[in-house]
C-alpha positions, 0 to 999 in steps of 0.5 A: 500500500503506498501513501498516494493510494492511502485513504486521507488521515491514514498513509500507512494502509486502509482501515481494513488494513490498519485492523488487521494485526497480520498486517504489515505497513511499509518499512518506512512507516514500520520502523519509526512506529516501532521505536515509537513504542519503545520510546513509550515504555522505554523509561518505565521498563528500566526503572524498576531494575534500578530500584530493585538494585538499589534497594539490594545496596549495589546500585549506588556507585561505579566504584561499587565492586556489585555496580556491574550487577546493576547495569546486568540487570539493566541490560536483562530487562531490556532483553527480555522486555524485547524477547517477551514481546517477541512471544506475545507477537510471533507467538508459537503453539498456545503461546501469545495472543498474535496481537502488538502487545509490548511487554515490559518490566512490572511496576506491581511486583515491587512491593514484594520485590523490594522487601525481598532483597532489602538490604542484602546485596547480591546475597539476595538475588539468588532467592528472588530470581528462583521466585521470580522463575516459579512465579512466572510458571504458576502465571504461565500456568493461569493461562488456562484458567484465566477466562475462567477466574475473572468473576472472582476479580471485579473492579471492586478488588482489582482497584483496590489491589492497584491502588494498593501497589501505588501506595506501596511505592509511594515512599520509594519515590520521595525517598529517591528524590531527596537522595535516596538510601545513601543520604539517609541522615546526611545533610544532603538528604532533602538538600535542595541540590537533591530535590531541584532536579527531580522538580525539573523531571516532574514539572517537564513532565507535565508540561510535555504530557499536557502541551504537547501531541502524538509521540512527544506526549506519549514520551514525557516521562523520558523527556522529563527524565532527559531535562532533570539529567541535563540539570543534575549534569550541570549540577555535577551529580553525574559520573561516567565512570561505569560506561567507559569500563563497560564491555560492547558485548555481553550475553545474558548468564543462566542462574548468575546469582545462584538458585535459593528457594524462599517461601516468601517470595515464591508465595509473593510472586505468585499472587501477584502473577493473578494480579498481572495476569488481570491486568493483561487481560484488561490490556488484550481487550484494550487493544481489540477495541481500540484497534480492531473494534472488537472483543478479545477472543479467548485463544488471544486473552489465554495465549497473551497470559501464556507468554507473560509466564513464560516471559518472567520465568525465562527471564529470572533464570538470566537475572530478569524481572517479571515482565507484563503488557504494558498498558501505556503502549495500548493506548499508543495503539488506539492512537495511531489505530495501527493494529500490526503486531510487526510493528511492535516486533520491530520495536521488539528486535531494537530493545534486544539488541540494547539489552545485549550491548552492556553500554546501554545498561551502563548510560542508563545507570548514569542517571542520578537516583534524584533523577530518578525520584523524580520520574517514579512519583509521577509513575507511582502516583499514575498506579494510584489514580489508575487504581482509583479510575477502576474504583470509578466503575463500581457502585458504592453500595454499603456491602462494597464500602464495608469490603473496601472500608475493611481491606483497605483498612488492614492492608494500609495499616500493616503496610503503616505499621509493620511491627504489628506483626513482630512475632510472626514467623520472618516469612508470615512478615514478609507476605503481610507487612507490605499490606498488598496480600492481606488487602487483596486476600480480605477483599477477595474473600469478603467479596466472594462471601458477603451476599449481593443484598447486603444494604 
């Protein structure tokens, strides 16, 4: 199809094509709308390894001898947010929805990724791959049951859980903007050499996001990201040192940090595997309608949660982190109306080949951990209202205030005060103390027990 015989508005193809996810627009056309997509999820995909390696201790310095971990897991889940997507595009046996779904490091697991490698440096990574490999079988496995399950996950449960995850990560964000874990009881924590940059990020975010159209808008959070670098690097606040001693060329190493198996944190994955395995059938429908205007089918909703399983678990046995469809980029599809799952592919192969290539890993960690702060509370905050925008659609009759009053009530308040819970079992700690399960446990049951007639 070529541009002149294109109907007006729509250069790439007819709407006949432009529906039809075998589809494939012109080179020309296919490449840039590629890297469109990745450009969109590219800063939430590699944030969340930043946080984890943070949080584990050897994120914070080149001179560190764990920060090469650092820019591994960078690296690792740029690779396999492309290989994931490959899954979910190409697709082979039951496995992928055959639809341009983009794939991409979960925002939802943190809460029980973060208290998992507290504190442990590189000792604690061995037991949160092996969880994150048995959470992505049992989430590869709720492929066959998903269509099945999802009258027990209304919005009643499914907001609440969400806005759970956001209120869990909101600390994160703050923390991270006044200077994060190495600050801490410095006077340089909450110094205003900390904050000016991650107000930088957030004010050019929202400036971009709301004055701004198509692919610009889309990107805002990168762009705010790129304008709090510039300033933090005028600032003095960024080191090179990590990408002139990074290898060009490395390839990802099966069980790098070991294999340890940890109640916890297998339980913990595994919950929350339900809770991703929603949110992507949430996602396939998104893009059905937006793009097609039509309903999901079961094969495309059972085949997208099949390959989200497999993409985690293939990914923690090479030092990845759990993947799920990225919803930014569903919306990306009812924009342009471009349904082509080979355009995503596209921008698939590009994030594969930035994950094997450690430089790219090693310019991405430059970014200062304010920087950083700065991006993640408008990321945080945008699961909190996502949270609340599926609260929207329920009716706030006195049965379902009660379910959320009570859930929300434990969860948050354990999440508040997690010495609540000191002579607990350590692991009984870990599972509850985050007040994403006990929430999401309580409103589960309450909402499958209590009678619809409750008034």
């Amino acid at each position: 199809m070529t541009d002149a015989t294109a109907p007006k508005g729509h250069p790439i193809g007819t709407p006949e094509q432009l529906m039809n996810p075998d589809y494939m627009p012109p080179l020309g056309k296919a490449v840039p709308l590629g890297l469109q997509h990745v450009l969109a999820m590219f800063a939430s995909n590699v944030t969340p390894a930043i946080i984890i390696a943070g949080a584990a201790g050897f994120g914070y310095g080149s001179n560190s001898p764990d920060f090469p971990n650092m820019i591994y897991m960078i690296q690792m889940v740029m690779l396999f947010a492309g290989i994931a997507t490959l899954f979910q595009s190409i697709g082979f046996g039951p496995v992928g929805a055959r639809l341009p779904i983009v794939q991409g490091t979960s925002f939802a697991f943190l809460p029980v990724m973060i208290p998992a490698v507290a504190g442990q440096g590189v000792a604690g990574m061995a037991g949160l791959m092996t969880g994150i490999v048995i959470g992505g079988i049992f989430h590869f496995c709720l492929g066959f049951i998903v269509t099945k399950i999802r009258h027990a996950l209304p919005p009643l449960v499914t907001g609440l859980i969400v806005l759970m995850i956001g209120l869990a990560l909101l600390k994160v964000g703050i923390q991270y903007a006044a200077g994060g874990v190495p600050k801490l009881g410095t006077p340089e924590f909450g110094s205003l050499a900390m904050w000016l940059p991650a107000l930088v990020v957030i004010l050019v975010t929202l400036a971009v996001k709301f004055f701004t159209r198509g692919l610009l808008s889309l990107s805002a959070v990168l762009v705010g990201l790129v304008a709090g670098y510039l300033v933090s690097l005028a600032m003095g606040q960024v080191n090179f040192g990590s990408v002139a001693n990074a290898p060009v060329f490395e390839l990802p190493m099966p069980f790098r940090w070991g294999i340890e198996f940890n109640a916890a944190i297998i339980i913990g994955m595994c919950f929350m595997a339900i809770i991703s395995a929603i949110e992507t059938v949430g996602d396939v429908s998104g893009i059905t309608k937006g793009g097609a205007g039509r309903e999901a089918t079961d094969r495309e909703v059972g085949g997208a949660t099949f390959a989200d399983g497999l993409g985690s678990a293939v990914a923690g046995v090479f030092g990845g982190l759990p993947n799920t469809s990225f919803s930014q980029n569903v919306g990306l599809i009812s924009m342009t109306g471009v349904m082509s799952r080979h355009v995503v592919t596209i921008g698939a192969l590009f994030l594969i080949v930035c994950g094997l290539v450690p430089k790219v890993g090693a310019a991405v960690s430059t970014v200062p951990i304010n920087v950083l702060g700065g991006a993640v509370i408008v990321m945080f905050g945008m699961v909190c209202a996502a949270g609340v925008n599926m609260l929207s659609e329920v009716v706030w009759n006195r049965r379902n205030m009660v379910i959320f009053a009570i859930s929300l009530s434990v969860g948050f308040g354990l999440q508040l005060e997690p010495s609540a819970l000191q002579h607990l079992p350590q692991t009984a700690q870990v599972l509850l103390t985050s007040g994403l399960l006990p929430a999401a446990g309580l409103s589960i049951l309450l909402n499958l027990l209590l009678p619809e007639d409750l008034h």
